[in-house]
Each structure stands twice: as structure tokens, then as C-alpha cells.
N, CA, C and O of each residue as an XYZ file, in Angstrom:
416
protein
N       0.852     -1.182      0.000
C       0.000      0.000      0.000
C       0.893      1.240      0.000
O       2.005      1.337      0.520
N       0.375      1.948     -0.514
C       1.224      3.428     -0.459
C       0.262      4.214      0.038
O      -0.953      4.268     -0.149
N       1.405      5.125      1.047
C       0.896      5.820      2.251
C       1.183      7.568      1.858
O       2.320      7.795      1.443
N       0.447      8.512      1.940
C       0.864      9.749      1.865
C       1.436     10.102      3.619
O       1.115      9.367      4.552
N       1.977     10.872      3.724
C       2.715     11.642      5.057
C       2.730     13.192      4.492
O       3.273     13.674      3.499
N       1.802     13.857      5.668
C       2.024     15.022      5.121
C       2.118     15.926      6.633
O       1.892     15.474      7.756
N       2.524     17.331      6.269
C       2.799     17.929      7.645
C       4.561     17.641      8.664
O       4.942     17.834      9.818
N       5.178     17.086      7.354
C       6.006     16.684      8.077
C       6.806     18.015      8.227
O       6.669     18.970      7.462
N       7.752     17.973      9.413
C       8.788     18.345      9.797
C       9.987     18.821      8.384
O      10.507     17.892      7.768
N      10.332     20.297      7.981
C      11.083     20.012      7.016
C      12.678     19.564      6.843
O      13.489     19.452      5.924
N      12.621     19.336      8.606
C      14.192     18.884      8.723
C      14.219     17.373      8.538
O      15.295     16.859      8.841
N      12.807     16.158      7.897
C      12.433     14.812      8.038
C      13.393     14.657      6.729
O      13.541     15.343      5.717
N      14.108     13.175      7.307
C      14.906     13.060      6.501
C      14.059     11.457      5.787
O      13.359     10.796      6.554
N      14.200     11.104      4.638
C      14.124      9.145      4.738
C      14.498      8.285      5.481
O      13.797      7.338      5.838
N      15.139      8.396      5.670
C      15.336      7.542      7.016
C      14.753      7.714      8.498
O      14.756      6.895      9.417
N      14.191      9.182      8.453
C      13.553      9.307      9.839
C      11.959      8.388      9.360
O      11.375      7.466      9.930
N      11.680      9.061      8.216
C      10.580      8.541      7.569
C      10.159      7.128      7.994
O       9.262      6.655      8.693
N      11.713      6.414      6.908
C      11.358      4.917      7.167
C      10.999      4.464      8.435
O      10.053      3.683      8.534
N      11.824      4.965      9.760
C      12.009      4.527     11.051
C      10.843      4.486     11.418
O      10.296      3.450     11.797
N      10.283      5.635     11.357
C       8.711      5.911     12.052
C       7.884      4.775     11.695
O       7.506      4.067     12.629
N       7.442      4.394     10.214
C       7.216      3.546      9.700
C       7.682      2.309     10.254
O       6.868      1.652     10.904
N       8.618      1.961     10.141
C       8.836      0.506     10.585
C       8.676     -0.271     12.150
O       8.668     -1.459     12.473
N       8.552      1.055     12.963
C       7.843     -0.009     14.173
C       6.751     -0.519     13.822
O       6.390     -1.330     14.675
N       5.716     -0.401     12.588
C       4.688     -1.009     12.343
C       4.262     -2.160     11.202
O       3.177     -2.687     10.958
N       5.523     -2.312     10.641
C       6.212     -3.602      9.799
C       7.060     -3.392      8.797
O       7.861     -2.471      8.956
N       7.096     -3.960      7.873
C       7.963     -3.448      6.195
C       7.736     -2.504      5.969
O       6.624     -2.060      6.255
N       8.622     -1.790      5.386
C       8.814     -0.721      4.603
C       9.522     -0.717      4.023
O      10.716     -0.513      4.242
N       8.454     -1.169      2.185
C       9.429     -1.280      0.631
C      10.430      0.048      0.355
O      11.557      0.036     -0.141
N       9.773      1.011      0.760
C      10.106      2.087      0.333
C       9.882      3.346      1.398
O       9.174      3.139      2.384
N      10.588      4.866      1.163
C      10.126      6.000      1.909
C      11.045      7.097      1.360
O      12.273      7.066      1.281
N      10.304      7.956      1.039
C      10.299      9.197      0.153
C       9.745     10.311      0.335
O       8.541     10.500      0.159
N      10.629     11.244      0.738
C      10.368     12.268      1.166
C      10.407     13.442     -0.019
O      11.605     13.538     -0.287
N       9.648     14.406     -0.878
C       9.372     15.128     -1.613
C      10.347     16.264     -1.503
O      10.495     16.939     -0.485
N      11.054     16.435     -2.722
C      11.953     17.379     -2.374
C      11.963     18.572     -3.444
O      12.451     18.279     -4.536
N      11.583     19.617     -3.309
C      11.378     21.088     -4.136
C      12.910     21.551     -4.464
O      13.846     22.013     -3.812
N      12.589     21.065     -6.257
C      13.811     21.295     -7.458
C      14.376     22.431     -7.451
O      15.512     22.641     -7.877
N      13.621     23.261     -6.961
C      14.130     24.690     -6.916
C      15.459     25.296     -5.690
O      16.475     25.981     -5.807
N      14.720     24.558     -4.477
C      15.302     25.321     -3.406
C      16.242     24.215     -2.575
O      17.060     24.481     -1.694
N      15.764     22.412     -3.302
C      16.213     21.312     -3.169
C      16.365     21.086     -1.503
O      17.225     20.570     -0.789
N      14.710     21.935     -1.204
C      14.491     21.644      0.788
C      12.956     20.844      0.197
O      12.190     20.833     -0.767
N      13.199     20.163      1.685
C      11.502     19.143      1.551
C      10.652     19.877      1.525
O      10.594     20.963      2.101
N       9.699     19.268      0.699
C       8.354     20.090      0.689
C       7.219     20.019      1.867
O       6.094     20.499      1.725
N       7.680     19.343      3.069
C       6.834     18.976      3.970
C       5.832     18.051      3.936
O       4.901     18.013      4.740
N       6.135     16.725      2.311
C       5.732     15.516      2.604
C       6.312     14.244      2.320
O       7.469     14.031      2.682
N       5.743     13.488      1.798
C       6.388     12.668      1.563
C       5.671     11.219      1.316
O       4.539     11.330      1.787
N       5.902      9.514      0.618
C       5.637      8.622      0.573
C       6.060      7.383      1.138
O       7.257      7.106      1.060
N       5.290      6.607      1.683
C       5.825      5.283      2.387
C       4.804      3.944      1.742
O       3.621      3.615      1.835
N       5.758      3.548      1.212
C       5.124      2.107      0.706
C       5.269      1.005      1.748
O       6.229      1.054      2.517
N       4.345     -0.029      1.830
C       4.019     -1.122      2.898
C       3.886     -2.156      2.021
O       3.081     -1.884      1.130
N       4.518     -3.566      1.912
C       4.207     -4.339      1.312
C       2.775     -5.099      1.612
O       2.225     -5.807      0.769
N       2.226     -4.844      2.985
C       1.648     -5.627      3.997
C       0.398     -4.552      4.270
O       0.396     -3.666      5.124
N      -0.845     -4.919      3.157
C      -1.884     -3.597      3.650
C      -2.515     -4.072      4.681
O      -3.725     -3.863      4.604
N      -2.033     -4.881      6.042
C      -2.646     -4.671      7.279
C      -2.087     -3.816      8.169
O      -2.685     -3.009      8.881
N      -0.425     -4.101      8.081
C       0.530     -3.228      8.578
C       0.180     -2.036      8.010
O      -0.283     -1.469      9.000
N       0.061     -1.147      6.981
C      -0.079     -0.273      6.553
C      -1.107      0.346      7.226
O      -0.869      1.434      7.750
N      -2.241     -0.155      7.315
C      -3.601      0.274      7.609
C      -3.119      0.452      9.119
O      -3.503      1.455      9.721
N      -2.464     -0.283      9.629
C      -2.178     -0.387     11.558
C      -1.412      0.807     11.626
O      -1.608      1.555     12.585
N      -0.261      1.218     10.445
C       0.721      2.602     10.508
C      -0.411      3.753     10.537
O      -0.519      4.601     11.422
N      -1.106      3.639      9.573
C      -1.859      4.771      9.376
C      -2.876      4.970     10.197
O      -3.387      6.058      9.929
N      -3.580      4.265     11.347
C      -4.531      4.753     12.421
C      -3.713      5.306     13.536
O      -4.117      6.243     14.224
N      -2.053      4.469     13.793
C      -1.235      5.227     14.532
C      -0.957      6.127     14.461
O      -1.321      6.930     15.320
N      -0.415      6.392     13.747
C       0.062      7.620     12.829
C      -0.524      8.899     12.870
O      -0.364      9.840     13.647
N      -1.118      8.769     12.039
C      -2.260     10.124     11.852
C      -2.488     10.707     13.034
O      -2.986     10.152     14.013
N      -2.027     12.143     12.935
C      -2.143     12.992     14.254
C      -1.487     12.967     15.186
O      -1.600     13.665     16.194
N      -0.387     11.805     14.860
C       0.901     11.997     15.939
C       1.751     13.049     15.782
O       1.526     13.928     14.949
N       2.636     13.052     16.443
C       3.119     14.499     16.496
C       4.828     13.953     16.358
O       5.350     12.897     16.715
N       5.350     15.067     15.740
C       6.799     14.494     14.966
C       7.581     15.951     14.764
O       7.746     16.551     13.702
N       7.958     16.293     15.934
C       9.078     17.326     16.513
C       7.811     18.648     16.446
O       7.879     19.771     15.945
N       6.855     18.058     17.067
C       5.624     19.413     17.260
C       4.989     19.749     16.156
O       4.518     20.874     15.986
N       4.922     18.849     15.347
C       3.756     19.121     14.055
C       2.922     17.889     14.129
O       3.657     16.925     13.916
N       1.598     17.491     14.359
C       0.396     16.636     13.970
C       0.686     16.135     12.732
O       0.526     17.068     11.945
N       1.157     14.787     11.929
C       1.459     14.285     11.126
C       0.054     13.823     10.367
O      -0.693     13.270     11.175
N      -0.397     13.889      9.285
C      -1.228     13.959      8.279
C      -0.890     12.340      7.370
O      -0.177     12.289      6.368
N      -1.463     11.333      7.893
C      -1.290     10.057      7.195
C      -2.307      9.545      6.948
O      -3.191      9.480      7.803
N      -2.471      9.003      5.617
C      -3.446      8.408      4.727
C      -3.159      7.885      3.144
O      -2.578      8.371      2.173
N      -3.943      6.523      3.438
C      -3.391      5.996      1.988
C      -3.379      7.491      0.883
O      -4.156      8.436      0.754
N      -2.172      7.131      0.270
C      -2.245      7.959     -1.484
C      -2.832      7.785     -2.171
O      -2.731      6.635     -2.599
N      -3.758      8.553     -2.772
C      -4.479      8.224     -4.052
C      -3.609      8.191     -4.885
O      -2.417      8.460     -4.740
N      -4.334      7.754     -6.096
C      -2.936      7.354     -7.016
C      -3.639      8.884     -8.002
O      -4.711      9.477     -8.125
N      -2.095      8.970     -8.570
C      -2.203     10.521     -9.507
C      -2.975     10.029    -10.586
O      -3.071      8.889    -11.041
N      -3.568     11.224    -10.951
C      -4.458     11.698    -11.865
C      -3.811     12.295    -13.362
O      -2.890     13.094    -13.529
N      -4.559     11.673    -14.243
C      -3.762     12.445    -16.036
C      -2.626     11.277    -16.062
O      -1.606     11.655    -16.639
N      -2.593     10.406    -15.739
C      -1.299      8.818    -16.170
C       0.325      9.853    -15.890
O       0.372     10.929    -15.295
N       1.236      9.278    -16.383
C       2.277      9.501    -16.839
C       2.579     11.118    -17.130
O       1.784     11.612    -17.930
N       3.692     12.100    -16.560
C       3.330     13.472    -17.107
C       2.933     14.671    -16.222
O       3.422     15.800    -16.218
N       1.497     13.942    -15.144
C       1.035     14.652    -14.810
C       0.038     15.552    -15.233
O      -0.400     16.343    -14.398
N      -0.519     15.573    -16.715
C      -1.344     15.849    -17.094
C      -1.102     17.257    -17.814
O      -0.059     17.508    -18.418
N      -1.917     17.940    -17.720
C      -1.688     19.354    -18.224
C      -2.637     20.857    -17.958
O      -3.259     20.772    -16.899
N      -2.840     22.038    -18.613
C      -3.710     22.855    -18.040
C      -4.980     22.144    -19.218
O      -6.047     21.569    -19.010
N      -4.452     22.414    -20.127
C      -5.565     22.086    -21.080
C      -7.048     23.429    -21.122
O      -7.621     23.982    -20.184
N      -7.233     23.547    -22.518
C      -8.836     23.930    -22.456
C      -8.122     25.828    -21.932
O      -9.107     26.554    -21.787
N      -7.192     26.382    -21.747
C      -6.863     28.183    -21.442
C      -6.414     28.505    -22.901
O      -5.317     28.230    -23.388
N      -7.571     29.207    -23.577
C      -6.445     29.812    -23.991
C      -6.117     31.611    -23.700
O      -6.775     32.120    -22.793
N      -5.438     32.225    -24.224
C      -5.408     33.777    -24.058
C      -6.132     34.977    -25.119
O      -6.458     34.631    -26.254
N      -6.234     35.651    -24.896
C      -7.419     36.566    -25.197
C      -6.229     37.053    -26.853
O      -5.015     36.858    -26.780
N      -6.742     37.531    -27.892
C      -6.095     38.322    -28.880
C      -5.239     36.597    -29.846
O      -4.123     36.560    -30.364
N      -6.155     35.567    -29.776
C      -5.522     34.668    -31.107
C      -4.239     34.219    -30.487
O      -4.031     33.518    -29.497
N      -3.107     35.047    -31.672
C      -1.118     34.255    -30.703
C      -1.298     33.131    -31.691
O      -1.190     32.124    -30.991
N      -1.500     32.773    -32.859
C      -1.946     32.214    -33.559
C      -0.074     32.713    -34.821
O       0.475     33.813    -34.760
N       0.443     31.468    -35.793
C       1.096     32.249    -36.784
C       1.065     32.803    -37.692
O       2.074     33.244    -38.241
N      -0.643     33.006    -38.309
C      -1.147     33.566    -39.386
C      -0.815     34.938    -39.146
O      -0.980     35.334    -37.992
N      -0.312     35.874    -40.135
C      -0.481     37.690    -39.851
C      -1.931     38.398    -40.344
O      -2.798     38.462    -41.215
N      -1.636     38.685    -39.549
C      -3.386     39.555    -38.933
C      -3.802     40.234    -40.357
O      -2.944     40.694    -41.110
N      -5.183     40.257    -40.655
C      -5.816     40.680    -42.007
C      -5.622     42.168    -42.422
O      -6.095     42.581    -43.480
């Protein structure tokens, strides 16, 4: 199962991640979201569970615990939307054409 974590701490490293996680069984994976720009966490992050009982047991613990004074935000991930990509704005366009034909 894959788990969202949100609210985290932006000093949470993966490995704090995983830890938290694993008093409550496997953990395939743990991924903490990191902003390309400023290359600091974005204050969330992902934890995969091979084991969706364990998972489900992390996430009633979890949720609303507190992790260096922030209420931690845990719940399965929905899975993304638009496939592959991320999708797009689609359907804007801007006022005045922008078109390569020259104007009549």
C-alpha cells in the first residue's frame, strides 16, 4: 500500500521517515518530496508497505501523531491523476488569437 505523510517536519529526513514507519512492519520504500528549486523538503512525503494490514495499523497510529511538534497527516495515497506526465492545463487559452497567421 502506499501511504501519503504530510505535515512533516522540514528537517524529516528518509530515514527518519522509514524509522517511524517501521515499528509497524515493512517498509518497501520512503520518500520524502523534495522542491527542485530550493532542493528543501516540501513537507511531505511517501511510504510504501508491502503488507496492507501493517499499513492500515501505521496509518490509524500515525495520523495525528506528532513528529518534533507538528500533527502528522497520514493516509493511503491516491494514485495521480492524467497517467504519466502529470497531465496538463488544457482547455486556457489567451485573449487576442497568438496564432502564426499575420493579422488581415
Amino acid at each position: 500500500m502506499n501511504i501519503y505523510v504530510g505535515n512533516l517536519p522540514y528537517s524529516t529526513t528518509e530515514d527518519d521517515l522509514r524509522a517511524i514507519f517501521e515499528r509497524h512492519g515493512e517498509v518497501s520504500s520512503a520518500k520524502v518530496v523534495i522542491d527542485r528549486e530550493t532542493n528543501r523538503s516540501k513537507g511531505f512525503g511517501f511510504v510504501e508497505m508491502p503488507d496492507d494490514h501493517d499499513a492500515e495499523d501505521a496509518i490509524k497510529a500515525l495520523d495525528g501523531s506528532p513528529m518534533n511538534g507538528r500533527p502528522l497527516r497520514v493516509n493511503q495515497a491516491k494514485p495521480r491523476e492524467g497517467g504519466p506526465g502529470g497531465g496538463g492545463g488544457g482547455g486556457f487559452r489567451r485573449p487576442g488569437g497568438g496564432g502564426s497567421r499575420p493579422p488581415r
